[in-house]
Every structure is written in structure tokens, then in C-alpha cells.
C-alpha positions as CSV (number, residue, x, y, z in Angstrom):
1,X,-15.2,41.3,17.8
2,X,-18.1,40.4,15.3
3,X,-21.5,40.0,16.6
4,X,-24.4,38.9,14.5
5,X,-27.8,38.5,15.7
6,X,-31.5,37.3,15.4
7,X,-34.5,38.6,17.3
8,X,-37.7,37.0,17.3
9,X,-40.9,37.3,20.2
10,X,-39.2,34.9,22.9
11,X,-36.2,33.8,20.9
12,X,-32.7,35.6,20.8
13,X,-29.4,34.3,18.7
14,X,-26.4,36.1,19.4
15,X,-23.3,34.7,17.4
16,X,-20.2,36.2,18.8
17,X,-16.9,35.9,16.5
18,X,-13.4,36.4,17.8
19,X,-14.4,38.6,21.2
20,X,-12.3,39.7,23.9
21,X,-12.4,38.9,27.5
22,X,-13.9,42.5,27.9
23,X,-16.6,41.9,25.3
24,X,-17.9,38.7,27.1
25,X,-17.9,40.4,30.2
26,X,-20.2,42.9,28.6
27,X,-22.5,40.1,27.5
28,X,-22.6,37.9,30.6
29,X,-23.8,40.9,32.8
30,X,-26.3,41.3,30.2
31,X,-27.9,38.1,30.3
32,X,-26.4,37.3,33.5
33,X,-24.2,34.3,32.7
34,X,-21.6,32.6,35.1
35,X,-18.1,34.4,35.0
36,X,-15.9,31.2,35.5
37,X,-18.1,30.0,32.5
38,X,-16.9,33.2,30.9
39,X,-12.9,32.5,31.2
40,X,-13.8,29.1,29.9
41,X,-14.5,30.6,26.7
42,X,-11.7,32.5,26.6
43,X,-9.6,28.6,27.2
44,X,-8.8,27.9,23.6
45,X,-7.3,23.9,24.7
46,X,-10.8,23.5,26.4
47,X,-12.6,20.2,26.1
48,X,-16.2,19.5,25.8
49,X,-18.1,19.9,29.0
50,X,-21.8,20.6,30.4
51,X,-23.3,22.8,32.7
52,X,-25.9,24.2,34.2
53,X,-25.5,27.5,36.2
54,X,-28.3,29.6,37.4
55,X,-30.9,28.1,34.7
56,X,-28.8,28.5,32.5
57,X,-26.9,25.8,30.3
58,X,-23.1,26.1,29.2
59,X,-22.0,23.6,26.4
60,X,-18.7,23.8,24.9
61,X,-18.0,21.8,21.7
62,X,-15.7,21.1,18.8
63,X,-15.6,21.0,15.3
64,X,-13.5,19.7,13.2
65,X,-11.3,21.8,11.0
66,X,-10.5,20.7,7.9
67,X,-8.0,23.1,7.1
68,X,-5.7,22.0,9.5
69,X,-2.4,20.5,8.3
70,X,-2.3,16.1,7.9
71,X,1.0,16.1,10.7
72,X,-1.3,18.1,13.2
73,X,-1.6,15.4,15.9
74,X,-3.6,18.0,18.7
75,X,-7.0,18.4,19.8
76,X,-5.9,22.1,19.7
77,X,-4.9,22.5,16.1
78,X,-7.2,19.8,14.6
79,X,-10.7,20.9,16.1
80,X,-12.2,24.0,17.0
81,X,-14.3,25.0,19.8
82,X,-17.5,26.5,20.1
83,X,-19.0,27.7,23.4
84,X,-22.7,28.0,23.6
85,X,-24.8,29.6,26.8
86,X,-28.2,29.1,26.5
87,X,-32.0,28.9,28.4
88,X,-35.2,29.4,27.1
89,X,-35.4,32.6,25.2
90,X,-32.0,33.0,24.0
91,X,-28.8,31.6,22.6
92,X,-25.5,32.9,22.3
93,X,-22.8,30.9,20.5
94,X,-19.1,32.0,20.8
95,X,-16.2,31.2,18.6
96,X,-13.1,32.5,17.2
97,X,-12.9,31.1,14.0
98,X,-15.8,31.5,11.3
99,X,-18.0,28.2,11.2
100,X,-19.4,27.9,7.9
101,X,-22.0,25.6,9.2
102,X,-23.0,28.4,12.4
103,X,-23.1,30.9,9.2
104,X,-25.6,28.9,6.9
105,X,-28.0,28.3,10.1
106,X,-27.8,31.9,10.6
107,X,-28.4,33.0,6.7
108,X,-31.2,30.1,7.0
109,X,-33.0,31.4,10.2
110,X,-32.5,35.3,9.0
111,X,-34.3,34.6,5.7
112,X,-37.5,33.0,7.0
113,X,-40.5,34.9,8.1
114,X,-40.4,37.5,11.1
115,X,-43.2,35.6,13.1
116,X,-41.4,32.1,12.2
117,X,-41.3,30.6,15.6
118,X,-37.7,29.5,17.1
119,X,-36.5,27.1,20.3
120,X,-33.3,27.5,21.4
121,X,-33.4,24.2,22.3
122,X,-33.4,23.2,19.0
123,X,-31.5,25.6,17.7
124,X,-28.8,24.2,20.1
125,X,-29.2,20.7,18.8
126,X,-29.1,21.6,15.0
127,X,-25.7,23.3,16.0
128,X,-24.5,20.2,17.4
129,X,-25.5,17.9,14.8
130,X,-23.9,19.8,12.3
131,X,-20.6,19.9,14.3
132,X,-20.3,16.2,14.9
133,X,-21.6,15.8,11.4
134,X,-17.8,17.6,10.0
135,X,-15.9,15.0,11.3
136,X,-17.9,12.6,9.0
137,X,-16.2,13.4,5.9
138,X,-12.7,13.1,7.8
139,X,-13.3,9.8,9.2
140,X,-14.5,8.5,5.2
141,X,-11.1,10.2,3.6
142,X,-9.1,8.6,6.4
143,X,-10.6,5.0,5.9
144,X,-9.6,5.3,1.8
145,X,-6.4,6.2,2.8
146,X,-6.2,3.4,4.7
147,X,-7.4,0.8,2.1
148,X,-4.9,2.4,-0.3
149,X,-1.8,1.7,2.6
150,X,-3.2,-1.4,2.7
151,X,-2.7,-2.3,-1.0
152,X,0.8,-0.9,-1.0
153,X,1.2,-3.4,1.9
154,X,0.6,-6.4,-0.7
155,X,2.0,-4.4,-3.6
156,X,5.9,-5.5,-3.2
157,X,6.3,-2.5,-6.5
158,X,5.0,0.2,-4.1
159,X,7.1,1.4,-0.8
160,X,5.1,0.9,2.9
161,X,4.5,4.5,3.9
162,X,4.5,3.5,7.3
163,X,4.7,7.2,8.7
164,X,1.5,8.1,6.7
165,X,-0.3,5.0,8.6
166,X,1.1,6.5,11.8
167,X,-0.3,9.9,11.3
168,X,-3.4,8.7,10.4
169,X,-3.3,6.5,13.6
170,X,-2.6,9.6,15.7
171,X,-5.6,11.8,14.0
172,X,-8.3,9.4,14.6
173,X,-7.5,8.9,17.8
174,X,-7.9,12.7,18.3
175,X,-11.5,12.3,16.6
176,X,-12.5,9.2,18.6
177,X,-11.4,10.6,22.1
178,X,-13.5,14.3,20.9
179,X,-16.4,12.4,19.9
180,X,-16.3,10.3,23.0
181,X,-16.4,13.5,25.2
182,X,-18.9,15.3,22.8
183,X,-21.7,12.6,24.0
184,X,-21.8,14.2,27.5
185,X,-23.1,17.0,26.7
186,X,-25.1,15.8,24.4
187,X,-27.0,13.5,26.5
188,X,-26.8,15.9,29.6
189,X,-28.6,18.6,27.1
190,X,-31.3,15.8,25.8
191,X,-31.7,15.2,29.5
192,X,-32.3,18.3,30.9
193,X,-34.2,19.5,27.4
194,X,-38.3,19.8,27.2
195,X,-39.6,16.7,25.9
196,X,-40.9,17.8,22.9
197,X,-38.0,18.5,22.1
198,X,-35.8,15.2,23.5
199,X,-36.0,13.2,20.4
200,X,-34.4,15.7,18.3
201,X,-31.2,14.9,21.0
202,X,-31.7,11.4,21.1
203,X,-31.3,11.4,17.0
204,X,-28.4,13.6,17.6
205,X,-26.9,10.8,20.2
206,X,-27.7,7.9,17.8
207,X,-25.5,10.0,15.1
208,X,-22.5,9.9,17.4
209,X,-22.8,6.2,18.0
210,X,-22.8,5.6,14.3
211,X,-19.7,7.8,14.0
212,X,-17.6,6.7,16.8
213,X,-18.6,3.1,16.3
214,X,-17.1,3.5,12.2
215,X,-14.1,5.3,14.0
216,X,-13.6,2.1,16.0
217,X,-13.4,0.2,12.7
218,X,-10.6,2.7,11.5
219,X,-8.8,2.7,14.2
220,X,-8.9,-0.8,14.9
221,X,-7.7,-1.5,11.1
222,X,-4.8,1.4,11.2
223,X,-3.1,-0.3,14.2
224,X,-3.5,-3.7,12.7
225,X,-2.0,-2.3,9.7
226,X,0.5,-0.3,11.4
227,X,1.7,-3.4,13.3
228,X,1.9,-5.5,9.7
229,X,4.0,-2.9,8.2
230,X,6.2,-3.3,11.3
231,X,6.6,-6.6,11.2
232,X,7.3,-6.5,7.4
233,X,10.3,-4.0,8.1
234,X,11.5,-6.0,10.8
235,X,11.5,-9.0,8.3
236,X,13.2,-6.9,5.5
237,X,15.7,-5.7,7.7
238,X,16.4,-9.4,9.0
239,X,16.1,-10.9,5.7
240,X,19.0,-7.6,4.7
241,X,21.2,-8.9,7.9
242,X,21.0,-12.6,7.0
243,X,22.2,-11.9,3.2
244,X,24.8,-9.9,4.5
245,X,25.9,-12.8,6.8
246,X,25.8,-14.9,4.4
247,X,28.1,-13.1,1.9
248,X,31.0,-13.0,4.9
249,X,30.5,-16.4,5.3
250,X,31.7,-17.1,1.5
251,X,34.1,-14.5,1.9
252,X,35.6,-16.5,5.0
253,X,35.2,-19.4,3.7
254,X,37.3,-18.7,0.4
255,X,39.6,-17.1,2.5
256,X,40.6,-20.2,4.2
257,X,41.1,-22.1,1.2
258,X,43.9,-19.3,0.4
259,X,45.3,-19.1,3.4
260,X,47.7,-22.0,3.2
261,X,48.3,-21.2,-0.5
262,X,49.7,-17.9,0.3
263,X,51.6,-19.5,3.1
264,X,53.8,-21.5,0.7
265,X,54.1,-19.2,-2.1
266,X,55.0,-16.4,0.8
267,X,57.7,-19.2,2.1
268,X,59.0,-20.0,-1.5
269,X,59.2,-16.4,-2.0
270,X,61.2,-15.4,0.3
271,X,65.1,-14.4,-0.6
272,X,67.2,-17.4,0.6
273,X,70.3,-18.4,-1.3
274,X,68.8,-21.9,0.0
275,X,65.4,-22.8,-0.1
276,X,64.3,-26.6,0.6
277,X,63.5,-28.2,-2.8
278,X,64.3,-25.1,-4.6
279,X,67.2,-26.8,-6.8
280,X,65.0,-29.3,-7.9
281,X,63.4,-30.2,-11.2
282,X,60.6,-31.3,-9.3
283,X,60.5,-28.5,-6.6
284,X,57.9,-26.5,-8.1
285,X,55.2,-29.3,-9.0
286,X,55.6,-30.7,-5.2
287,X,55.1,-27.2,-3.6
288,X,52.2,-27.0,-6.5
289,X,50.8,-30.4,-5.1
290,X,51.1,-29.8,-0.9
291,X,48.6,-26.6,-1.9
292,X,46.5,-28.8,-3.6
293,X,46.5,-31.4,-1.0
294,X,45.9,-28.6,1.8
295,X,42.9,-27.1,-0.6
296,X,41.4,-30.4,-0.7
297,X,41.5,-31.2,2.7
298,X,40.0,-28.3,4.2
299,X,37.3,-28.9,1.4
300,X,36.7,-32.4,2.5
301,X,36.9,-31.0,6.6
302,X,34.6,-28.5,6.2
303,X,32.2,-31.0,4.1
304,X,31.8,-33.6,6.6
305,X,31.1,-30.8,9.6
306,X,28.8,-29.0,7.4
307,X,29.6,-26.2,6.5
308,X,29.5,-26.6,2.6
309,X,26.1,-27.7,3.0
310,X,24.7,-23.9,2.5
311,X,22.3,-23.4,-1.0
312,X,24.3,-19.6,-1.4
313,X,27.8,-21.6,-1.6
């Protein structure tokens, strides 16, 4: 475990980095905290949630990580949580991966001036800003990505990465649904806060609004791009098959014509000491004529039902 600290008249900031059960146990008999609030720290698939036990308010959160891979399609392995138990006079924040953000508030709050007053309260809300705020940079990348698919769409030169528009489908709905369970907590804290301190919250609130309402856009333009690059593989593919029809039908269809002209050369080929005709001077040019004859009149048959009327013949 790594433990950093701030101490200040009235004002404590514990950050806790990668603890053990053991370790928590230590701290929440110090300050008294809620043991089933404990384990939930310990939960690394927990969602966002509010409480308040015993005066004192447990808030767990999630960031998200922007190192995770572009196929992770889990809340587990494309956010990270953060636990926070706080009350008046102190704040502890829990996590098990560094937060670069938690770090510069830290570095921030350790440089100012030993009688610089702290709340907790904000303190709490700067934390949660800044967490919401790294899924802003995310949701911007995504929406380029998506007007670049979009171009390939109408660019017949470029391929349809459809399994890069349905990745990025599955990742902002992650980031929607997280947001969407982040505002609880956020408006049970601005709630519950002192109300000096409730605008600070309600900013914080209006900030996940924005966010989710330009993650509705996204999303609402990745499935409606998602479903035009289906349909324009479902039209390649039929537009594939009907070529492919149509070159068996020429195939049949010149196979017909030959049919009856291998018939009589098979016939006249055969290894008779008599053959009809066959002693003739005139044999060969009326076995020559009947194939004509039978060539053009499944020519003129198959014009008058039709079937000679196709463009590809």
C-alpha cells in the first residue's frame, strides 16, 4: 500500500494507492467508516453508488483509462474506480491504480500555504469533475473517428471498416451508461452538501449533461452508421449473387444452343457400317443444315418467351 496525505486545522486528505483488505480495515476503525462500505472498495467491477452511513458519505466513481486497449468492450477494463469516504473534516480517496488527475490536486493542495483553508466538500467535487472531465477527450477522438468511417462510407476507393464502427459503438455505450450512473451520486452529494457549497455540484451536474447529451449524438450517429454499412454489404453481397446468376444463366443458355449440335455430330459419329445419309454427296451439308435449323429455333423460342431480352446477353 501507498498512502499520501495532507493535514490542515479541520481538514484531512488521505489518498490510499493499491491497499489491502487489512490496510482498510486499519483505516475504517480509525475514522470509523462502515465495513460493508469497506469490502465495496475492495469490489474492483463496482459501479457508481452513494451513501450515507453514520454521517458519513461513501461515493464510488470511475474514471476513464485511456490506456486501455480500443477492443476492450467492459466497464472493468475501460474505467477505473475510485472510492471516496468522506464528512466534514476529512477525506479519504482510495484507488488502485495511480490517477494522474488525484496526483496534481494533491501536488496543488501540498504546495499552497499551511493555514490555506480546505472543505472536503469541495475537495470531493473537484475530484469528480476532473474524473468525468477524462472521458471528454475520449468521447471527441471517438466522434473523429466516426466522421472519418463516414467518409470511407462514400469513398467507393476506401474499404467500410465496419468492425471499427462496431467497437466504437460498444465503447461509447460503456461511457454513456458510466456517465449516466455517475449523476447519482453526484446529485445525491450536491444534495446532501452545505449550501455554500451546492453550486460548485450543480456546475459539476450541468458538466455531465453536456457530456452525456454529446455522447447521445455519437452514439446515435455510430448506429446510424453502423446500420448503412450493413445495408451496403448486404447490397454488395446481393449485387455479387445476382452477377453470379447471371453468368450461369449465359452459361445455360449457350449450352442449350449446343446441346442439339452435339447430339447430331455424337449420332454421325458413331461407328456404323451404315449411317442414314452417310453415302451421300449431300449428307454432310443436310446434317450441317438440321443444326442450324435446331440453333435457330431455340433462338427464335427463347426470344418470343423472353429470355433473350437480358442487357448481359
Amino acid at each position: 500500500m501507498e498512502m499520501r496525505e495532507i493535514r490542515r486545522p479541520g481538514f484531512i486528505w488521505i489518498d490510499i494507492f493499491n491497499p489491502s483488505i487489512a490496510d482498510l480495515k486499519k483505516i475504517g476503525e480509525e475514522y470509523k467508516l462502515d465495513l460493508t462500505t469497506i469490502y465495496d472498495c475492495m469490489e474492483p467491477e463496482h459501479l457508481p453508488k452513494f451513501e450515507i452511513v453514520d454521517n458519513t458519505t461513501f461515493i464510488i466513481l470511475r474514471s476513464y483509462d485511456h490506456e486501455s486497449s480500443k477492443k476492450s468492450d467492459k466497464i472493468q477494463t475501460v474505467t477505473n474506480k475510485v472510492a471516496m469516504f468522506f464528512s466534514s473534516d476529512f477525506l479519504i480517496t482510495i484507488h488502485r491504480q495511480e490517477q494522474i488527475f488525484i496526483k496534481d490536486l494533491f501536488d496543488k493542495m501540498n504546495s499552497d500555504q499551511p493555514d490555506t483553508i480546505f472543505s472536503t466538500y469541495l475537495l470531493a467535487n473537484d475530484i469528480m469533475f476532473k474524473m468525468v472531465r477524462s472521458y471528454e477527450p475520449v468521447v471527441h477522438g471517438i466522434y473523429e473517428l466516426f466522421e472519418a468511417l463516414e467518409q470511407d462510407v462514400f469513398n467507393k476507393n476506401k474499404k467500410v471498416r465496419m468492425v471499427q464502427s462496431y467497437l466504437l459503438k460498444r465503447r461509447i455505450d460503456i461511457i454513456k451508461r458510466v456517465l449516466l450512473l455517475m449523476k447519482d451520486p453526484i446529485v445525491g452529494l450536491m444534495n446532501s452538501a452545505p449550501a455554500k457549497t451546492r453550486l460548485e455540484f450543480k456546475n459539476t451536474k450541468e458538466y455531465v449533461d453536456k457530456l452525456v447529451y454529446q455522447v447521445d449524438v455519437v452514439h446515435d450517429n455510430l448506429v446510424a452508421l453502423l446500420s448503412l454499412q450493413l445495408a451496403i454489404a448486404s447490397q454488395q453481397t446481393n449485387e455479387a449473387s445476382h452477377r453470379a446468376n447471371e453468368v450461369m444463366r449465359v452459361l445455360t443458355i449457350f449450352s442449350i444452343f449446343f446441346l442439339p449440335i452435339n447430339f447430331v455430330a455424337s449420332v454421325y459419329g458413331m461407328n456404323f457400317s451404315w449411317m442414314p445419309f452417310a453415302g451421300e454427296p449431300w449428307g454432310f451439308w443436310f446434317a450441317i443444315l438440321v443444326m442450324v435449323l435446331t440453333t435457330v429455333g431455340i433462338f427464335l423460342w427463347f426470344r418470343r418467351r423472353g429470355i433473350m431480352q437480358s442487357k448481359d446477353l
